[in-house]
N, C-alpha and C positions, 0 to 999 in steps of 0.2 A: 973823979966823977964828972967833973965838967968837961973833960975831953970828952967822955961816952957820950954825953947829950949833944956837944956839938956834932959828934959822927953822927949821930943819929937823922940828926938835923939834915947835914949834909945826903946822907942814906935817901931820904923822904923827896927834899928834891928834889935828887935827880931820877928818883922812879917816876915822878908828877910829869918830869921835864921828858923821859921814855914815852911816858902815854901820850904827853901832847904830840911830841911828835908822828906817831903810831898813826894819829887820828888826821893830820896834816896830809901826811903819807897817804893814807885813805882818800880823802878829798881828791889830792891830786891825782890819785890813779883814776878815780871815779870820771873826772873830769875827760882825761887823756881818753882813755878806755870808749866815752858814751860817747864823745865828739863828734865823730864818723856818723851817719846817718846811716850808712851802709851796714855798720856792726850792729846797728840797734834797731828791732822793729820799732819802739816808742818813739821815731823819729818820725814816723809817718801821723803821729796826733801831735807832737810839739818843735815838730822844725820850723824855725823862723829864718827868714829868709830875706835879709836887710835889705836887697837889691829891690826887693818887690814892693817894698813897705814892710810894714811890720802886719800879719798875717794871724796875730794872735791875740790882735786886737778883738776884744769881744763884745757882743753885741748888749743890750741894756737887759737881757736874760743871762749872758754869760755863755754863747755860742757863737765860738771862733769859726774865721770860715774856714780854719785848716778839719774842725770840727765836723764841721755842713758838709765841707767836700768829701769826709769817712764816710759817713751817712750815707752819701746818695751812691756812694760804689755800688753797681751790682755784682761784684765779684765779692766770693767767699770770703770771707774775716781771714784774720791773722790769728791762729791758733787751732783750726777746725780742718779733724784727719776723720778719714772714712778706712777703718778695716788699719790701719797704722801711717798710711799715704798719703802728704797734706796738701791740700788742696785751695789752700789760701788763695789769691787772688786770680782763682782760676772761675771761670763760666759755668754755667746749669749744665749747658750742652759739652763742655770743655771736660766734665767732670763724667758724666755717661760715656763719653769717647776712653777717660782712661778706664773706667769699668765696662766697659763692650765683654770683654769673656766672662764677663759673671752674669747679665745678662738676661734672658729666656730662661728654658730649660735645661735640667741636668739630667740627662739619659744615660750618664754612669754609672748607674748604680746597679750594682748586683743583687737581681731583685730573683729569690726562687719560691714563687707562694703557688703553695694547690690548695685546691677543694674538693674535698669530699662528701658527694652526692649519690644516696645511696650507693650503687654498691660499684659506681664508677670514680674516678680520682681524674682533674680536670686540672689541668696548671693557668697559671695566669702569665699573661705575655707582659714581660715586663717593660716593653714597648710602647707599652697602652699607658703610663704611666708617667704622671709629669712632675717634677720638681720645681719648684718656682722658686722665689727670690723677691724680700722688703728691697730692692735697692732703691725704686723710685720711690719708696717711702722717706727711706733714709738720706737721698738727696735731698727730700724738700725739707726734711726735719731737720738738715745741717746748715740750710739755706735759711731758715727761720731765725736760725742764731741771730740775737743783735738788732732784728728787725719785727718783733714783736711789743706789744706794749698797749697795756689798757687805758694809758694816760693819755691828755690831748694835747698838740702843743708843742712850747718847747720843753715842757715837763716829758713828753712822753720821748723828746730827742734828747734829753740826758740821761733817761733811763738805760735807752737802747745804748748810747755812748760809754756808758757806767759799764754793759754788759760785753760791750766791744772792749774795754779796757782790762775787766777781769781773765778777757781771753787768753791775754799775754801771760799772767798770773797762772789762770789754770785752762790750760786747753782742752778742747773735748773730741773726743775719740768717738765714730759712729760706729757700730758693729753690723754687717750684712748679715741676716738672717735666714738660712734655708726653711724650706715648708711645701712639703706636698701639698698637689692640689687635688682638695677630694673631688672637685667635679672629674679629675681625670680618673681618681681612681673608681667613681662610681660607672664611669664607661665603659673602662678595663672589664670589672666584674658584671655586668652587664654583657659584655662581649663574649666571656666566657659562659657564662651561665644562660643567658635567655634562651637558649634550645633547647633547654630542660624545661622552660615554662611551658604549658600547654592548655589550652581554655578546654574545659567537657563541651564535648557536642552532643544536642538532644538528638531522641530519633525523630524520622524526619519521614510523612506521608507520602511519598511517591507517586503513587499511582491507585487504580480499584480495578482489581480482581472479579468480571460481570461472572464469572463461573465459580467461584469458590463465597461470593460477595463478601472481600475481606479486603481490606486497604490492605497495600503494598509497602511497607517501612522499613527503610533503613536502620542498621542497627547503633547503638549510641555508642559513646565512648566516654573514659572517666575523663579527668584532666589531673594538671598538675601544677599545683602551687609553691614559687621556690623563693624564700623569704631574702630576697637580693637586699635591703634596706640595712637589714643587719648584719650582712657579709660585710657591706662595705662599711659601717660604723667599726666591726671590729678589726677591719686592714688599716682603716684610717691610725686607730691607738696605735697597732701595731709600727706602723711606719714611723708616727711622731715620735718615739720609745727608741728607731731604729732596730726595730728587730723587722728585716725582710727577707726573711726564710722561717716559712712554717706551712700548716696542711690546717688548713678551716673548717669545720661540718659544716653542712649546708643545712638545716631547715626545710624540708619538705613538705606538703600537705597532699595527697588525692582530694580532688573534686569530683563529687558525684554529680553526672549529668540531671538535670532538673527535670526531662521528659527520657525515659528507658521503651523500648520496643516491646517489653512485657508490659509496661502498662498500657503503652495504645493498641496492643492486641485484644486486652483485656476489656478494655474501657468502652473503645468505640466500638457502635453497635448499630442494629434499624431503629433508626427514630419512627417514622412515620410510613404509609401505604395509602395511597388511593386507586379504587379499583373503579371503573365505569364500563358500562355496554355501549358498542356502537351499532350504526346500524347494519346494512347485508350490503350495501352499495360496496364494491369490490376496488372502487378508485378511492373513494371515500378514505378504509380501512387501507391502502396502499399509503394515502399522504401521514398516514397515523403512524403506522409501523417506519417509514420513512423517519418521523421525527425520533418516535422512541430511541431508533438505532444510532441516531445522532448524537442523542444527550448520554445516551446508556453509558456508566461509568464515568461521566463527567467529575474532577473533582476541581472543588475552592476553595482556597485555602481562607484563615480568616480578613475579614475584611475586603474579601474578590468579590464583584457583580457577577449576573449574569443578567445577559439579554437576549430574550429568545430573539428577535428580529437578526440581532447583530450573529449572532451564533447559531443560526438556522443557514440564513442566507435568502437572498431573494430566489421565491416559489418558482420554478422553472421547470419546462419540460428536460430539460438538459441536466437537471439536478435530480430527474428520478420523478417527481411529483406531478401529477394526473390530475384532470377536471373532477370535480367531483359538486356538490352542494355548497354554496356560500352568501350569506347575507352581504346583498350591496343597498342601499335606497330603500330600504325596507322590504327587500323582496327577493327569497331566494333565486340564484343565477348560476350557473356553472361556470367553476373557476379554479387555475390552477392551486394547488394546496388546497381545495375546499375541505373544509374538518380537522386541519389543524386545531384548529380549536379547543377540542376536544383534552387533545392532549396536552395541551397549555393550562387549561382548567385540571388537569389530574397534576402537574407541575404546583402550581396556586397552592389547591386544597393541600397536599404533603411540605410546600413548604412552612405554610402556613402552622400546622401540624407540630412540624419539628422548631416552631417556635422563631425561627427566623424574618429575618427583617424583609417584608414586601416595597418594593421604591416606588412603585408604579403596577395598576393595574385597569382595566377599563370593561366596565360589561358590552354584552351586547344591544342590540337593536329589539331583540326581543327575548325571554328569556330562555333558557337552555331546557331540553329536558332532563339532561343527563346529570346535573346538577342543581339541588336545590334553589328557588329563586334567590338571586341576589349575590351567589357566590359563583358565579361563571367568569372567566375571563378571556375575555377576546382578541387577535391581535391580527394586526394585517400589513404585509408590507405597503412602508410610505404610509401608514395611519395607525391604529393603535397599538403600541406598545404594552410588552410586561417585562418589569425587571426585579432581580431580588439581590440582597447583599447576605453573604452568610456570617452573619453579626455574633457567630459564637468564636468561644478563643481556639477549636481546634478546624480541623480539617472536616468536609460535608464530600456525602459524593452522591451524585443521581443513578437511583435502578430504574430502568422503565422498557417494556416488553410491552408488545401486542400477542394477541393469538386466541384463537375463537369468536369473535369478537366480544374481547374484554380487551382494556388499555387501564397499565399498571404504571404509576410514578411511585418509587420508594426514595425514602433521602436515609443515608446511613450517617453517623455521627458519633457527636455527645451524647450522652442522654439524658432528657430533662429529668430534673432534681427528686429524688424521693418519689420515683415510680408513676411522676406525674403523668399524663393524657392531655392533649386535646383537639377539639373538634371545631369544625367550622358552620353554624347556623347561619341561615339567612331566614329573612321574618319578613311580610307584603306588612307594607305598610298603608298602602293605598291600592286601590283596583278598581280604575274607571272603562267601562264600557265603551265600545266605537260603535256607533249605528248609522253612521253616515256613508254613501256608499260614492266614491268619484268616477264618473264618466267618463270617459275620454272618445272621441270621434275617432273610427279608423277608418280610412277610405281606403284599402285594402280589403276589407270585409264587405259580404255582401247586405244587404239589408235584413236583416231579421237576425245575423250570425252576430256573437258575442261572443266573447273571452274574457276572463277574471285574470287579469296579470297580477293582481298581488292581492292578496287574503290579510281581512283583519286582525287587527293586534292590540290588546289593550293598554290604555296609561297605567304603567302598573310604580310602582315605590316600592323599594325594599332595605331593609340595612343588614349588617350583619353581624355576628356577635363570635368573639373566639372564648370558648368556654372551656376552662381548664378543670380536670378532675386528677382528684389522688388515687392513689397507688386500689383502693379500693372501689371507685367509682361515683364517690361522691363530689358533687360540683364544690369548686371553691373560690371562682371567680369568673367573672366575664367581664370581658373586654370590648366596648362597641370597635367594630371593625370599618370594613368597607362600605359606602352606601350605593344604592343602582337606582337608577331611572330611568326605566323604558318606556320611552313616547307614545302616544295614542299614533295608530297605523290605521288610516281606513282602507275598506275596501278598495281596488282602485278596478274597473271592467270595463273592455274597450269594447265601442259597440261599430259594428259595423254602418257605412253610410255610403256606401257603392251601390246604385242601382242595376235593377234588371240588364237597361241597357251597356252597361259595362262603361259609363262616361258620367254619366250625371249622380251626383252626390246629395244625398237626404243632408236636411239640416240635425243637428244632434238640440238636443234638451238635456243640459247637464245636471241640471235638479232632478231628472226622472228618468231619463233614459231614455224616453222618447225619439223617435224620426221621424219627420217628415218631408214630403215630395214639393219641390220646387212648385212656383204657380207656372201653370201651364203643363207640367210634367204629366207624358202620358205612356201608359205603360205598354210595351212593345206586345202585338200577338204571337201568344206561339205558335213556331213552326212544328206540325208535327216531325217526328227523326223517323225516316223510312228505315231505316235500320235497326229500329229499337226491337227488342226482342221479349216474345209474347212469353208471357212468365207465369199466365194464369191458364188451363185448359178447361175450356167447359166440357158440361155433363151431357151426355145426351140427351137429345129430345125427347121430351115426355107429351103423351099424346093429354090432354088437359081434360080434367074431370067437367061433364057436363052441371051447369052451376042451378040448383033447387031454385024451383019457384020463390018460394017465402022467402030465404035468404037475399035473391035478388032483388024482391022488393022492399028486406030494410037497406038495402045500398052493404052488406056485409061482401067483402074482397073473396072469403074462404082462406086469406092467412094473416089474418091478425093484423094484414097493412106491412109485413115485412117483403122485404125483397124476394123473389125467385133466384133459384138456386144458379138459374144460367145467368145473372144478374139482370134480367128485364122484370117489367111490373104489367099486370092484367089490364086489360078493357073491354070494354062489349060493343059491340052491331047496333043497328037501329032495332031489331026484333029481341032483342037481351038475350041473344046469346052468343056464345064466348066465340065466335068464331076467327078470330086473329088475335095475333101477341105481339108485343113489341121489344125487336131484337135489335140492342145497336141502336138505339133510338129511330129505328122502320117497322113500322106494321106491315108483320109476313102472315099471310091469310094460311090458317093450320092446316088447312086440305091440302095444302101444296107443298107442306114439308117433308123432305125423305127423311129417313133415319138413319142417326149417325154412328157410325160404331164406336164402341167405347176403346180407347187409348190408352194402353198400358207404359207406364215410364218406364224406360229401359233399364238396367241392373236392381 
């Protein structure tokens, strides 16, 4: 038995004596093996290098500068691949150059996608479509390696050094990742489809019809709404899934236009009419019909002016328009367009009417006949204006004719609300009298000759009111409107102050009218005109009634003291009787008178 335990013995040590050497073995290959700097990346954090000094020397944190100098590399770590390709101490830009083909876009792909819209089939150009690429993600996130760290210091350079170290241990692999790009595909579909989108068009007023009096409208159309938003949500799925081959429904809607040609057939109508008499003056009713024809079938749409001055034009022989009646200085004048007027007041009143916005309006100098006071409007080139805006939301158009003398302005339209009306009153609010009369001296006129160049006018005040009525006729509101003030106008009568003799001039008296003769002034004798032609024939001579005693002694003539029929007057002789008359201012003795025959006028 004591043999078996010494083998045993023996047995034990030399297995001990195996392992030691085993572990010897190890050492020295480890040794041999790491040596080389070359063989080993970990030579790059713990090569020392006797000739330099010693290099590993560490500082009072425990940061060697072979440590410091890892650190500060800007080149990739040791351990860090992109896609399986390692890129260790290679550059940011170094590393894009060896990825340049992955890059951009990948337009390889076999893309075969349609839509179906109703009852058309529409493909998508897979051209339109772009494929992108994380690479610059995935460079900077490989580039982070090692150089990140929440800590400050040298705590936060051991950390990083810590992660540099693990890298050798476990290297990391970056993966490039494909991904469409939906902005391209949302262009793509887009490209395909927006020709199918279509906006409804309202109809649309044109023109006015003066012979049928109907607006002229274009007819509407629907539109079409194609739900692009969600095409491209569900190509997008599609694509990240990689399925790019399929056929899409498309989503449709019609749009019904907001304004149809049967409604504004329907809807719009005659808003308003104003009718007025002119007078017989033939230039007058020329410049009237002249306007009418002008504005007739005017249309504005909402929100458009109009200005008569602008859209008349200035009154001209050349433009058709005739002298007629017109207020200047208070005093009618002939002038061309006179009585425009007129028809600018039938304009007023129907706009007014149809409810529309007036900008601008002006009365006259005195007031009209042909319109209540207060509501006239006047206008004159280069002086007053009239303007209106047709402040409704559709389209207005003007009718307006003369003929017989009457002048018609109609406005076609909207129509105000629930069968409304309205009218345009004017109210005097004041009415002062002129009793003053002005003189004026004309040395053109002769003495005693006058002339009334301008006719009184009173101070008059007025306002006026737009009074609205329902469908029934009863009132429901009024509106102060416009107000007018026509000036006191007096008389104005030039009196004549030219003398007989054709030079000298009476003074005037402008309080009275009076004239008088310069001092010294003496008034010329008339010549008689031997040419003047005898315009009266006398009667024949009458032999004269012998005159009564008693008669002649109350002093009675025998005719009541009127004149003689041959235009002389009686006397008598020293014996009282009648024996001479006096003809022509001569006493002709009656014995000696022949007798004249009587003188029949010819035809």
């Amino acid at each position: 038995m004591s043999d078996n335990r010494g083998n045993s013995k023996i047995l034990i040590i030399g297995i001990l004596s195996i392992v030691v050497g085993i572990i010897a073995l190890a050492f020295i290959l480890k040794n041999v093996i790491f040596a080389d700097d070359s063989k080993e990346p970990s030579s790059m954090l713990t090569e020392v290098q006797g000739s330099e000094g010693n290099k590993n020397d560490k500082n009072n944190n425990g940061i060697t500068d072979e440590m410091q100098k890892t650190l500060d590399s800007e080149a990739f770590y040791e351990g860090i691949t992109i896609d399986g390709v390692d890129i260790s101490g290679k550059s940011k830009d170094e590393v894009k150059e060896l990825f340049a083909d992955k890059s951009g876009t990948d337009d390889k792909k076999d893309i075969n996608i349609s839509f179906k819209i109703d009852d058309e089939t529409v493909a998508l150009n897979g051209n339109d479509v772009q494929f992108d690429n994380n690479l610059e993600e995935i460079i900077d996130e490989a580039y982070s390696v090692g150089r990140k760290t929440d800590k400050a210091g040298d705590d936060g350079l051991k950390e990083r050094y810590s992660e540099i170290e693990e890298l050798l241990k476990n290297p990391k692999d970056f993966k490039i990742d494909e991904k469409v790009s939906k902005e391209s595909i949302s262009k793509a579909v887009h490209n395909a489809l927006d020709k199918y989108v279509k906006e409804p068009v309202n109809a649309e007023v044109t023109g006015f019809d003066t012979e049928t009096l109907t607006f002229i409208v274009t007819e509407s159309e629907t539109g079409l709404k194609v739900n692009v938003d969600k095409v491209v949500d569900e190509l997008t799925k599609a694509f990240e899934t990689g399925d790019f081959s399929k056929e899409i429904t498309v989503e449709t809607e019609v749009i019904e236009p907001e304004v149809s040609k049967e409604f504004l057939d329907g809807y719009l109508c005659k808003v308003s009419s104003t009718t007025s008499t002119t007078t017989s003056s033939s230039n007058r009713n020329n410049n009237i019909d002249l306007v009418c024809k002008k504005i007739d079938g005017l249309v504005l749409m909402p929100g458009e002016s109009f200005d008569f001055n602008t859209f008349i034009g200035k009154r001209t022989a050349e433009a058709g328009f005739k002298e007629a009646g017109g207020i200047f200085d208070g005093k009618l004048i002939q002038e061309l367009g006179g009585g425009i007027c007129q028809a600018n007041a039938m304009i007023y009143h129907s706009v007014t009417k149809a409810d529309l916005k007036v900008d601008t309006r002006t009365c006259h100098t005195w007031p009209s006949d042909y319109v209540p006071t207060g509501t006239d409007a006047t206008v004159s080139w280069g002086g007053p204006e009239f303007k209106f805006t047709n402040s409704s939301d559709y389209p207005i158009a003007l009718h307006a004719y003369y003929g017989n003398q009457k002048v018609t302005v109609e406005v076609f339209g909207r129509p105000l609300p629930d069968g409304q009306t309205i009218k345009l009153i004017g109210e005097v609010t004041s009415n002062v009298s002129s009793d003053k009369v002005e003189y004026v001296a004309d040395n053109t006129l002769a003495v005693g000759k006058t002339v009334t160049e301008r006719s009184a006018h009173n101070a008059i005040k007025a306002v006026s009111y737009k009074v609205y009525y329902d469908a029934e006729g009863n009132e429901i509101k009024r509106e102060q409107y416009f107000s007018s003030s026509y000036p006191m106008i007096n008389k104005k009568v030039k009196v004549g102050t030219l003398a007989e003799d054709g030079v000298t001039v009476f003074k005037l008296d402008k309080t009275t009218g009076e004239v008088t003769a310069p001092e010294g002034y003496v008034a010329p004798t008339p010549t008689p005109d031997p040419d003047a032609e005898i315009t009266d024939t006398p009667e024949p001579t009458k032999k004269p009634k012998k005159p009564k005693k008693d008669k002649t002694e109350t002093g009675d003539t025998g005719n009541d003291g009127e004149s003689g029929s041959n235009g002389g007057s009686d006397s008598e002789n020293e014996e009282g009787h009648k024996n001479t008359i006096i003809i022509n201012g001569k006493e002709v003795d009656l014995t000696t008178l022949t007798p004249i025959p009587t003188i029949v006028p010819a035809g």
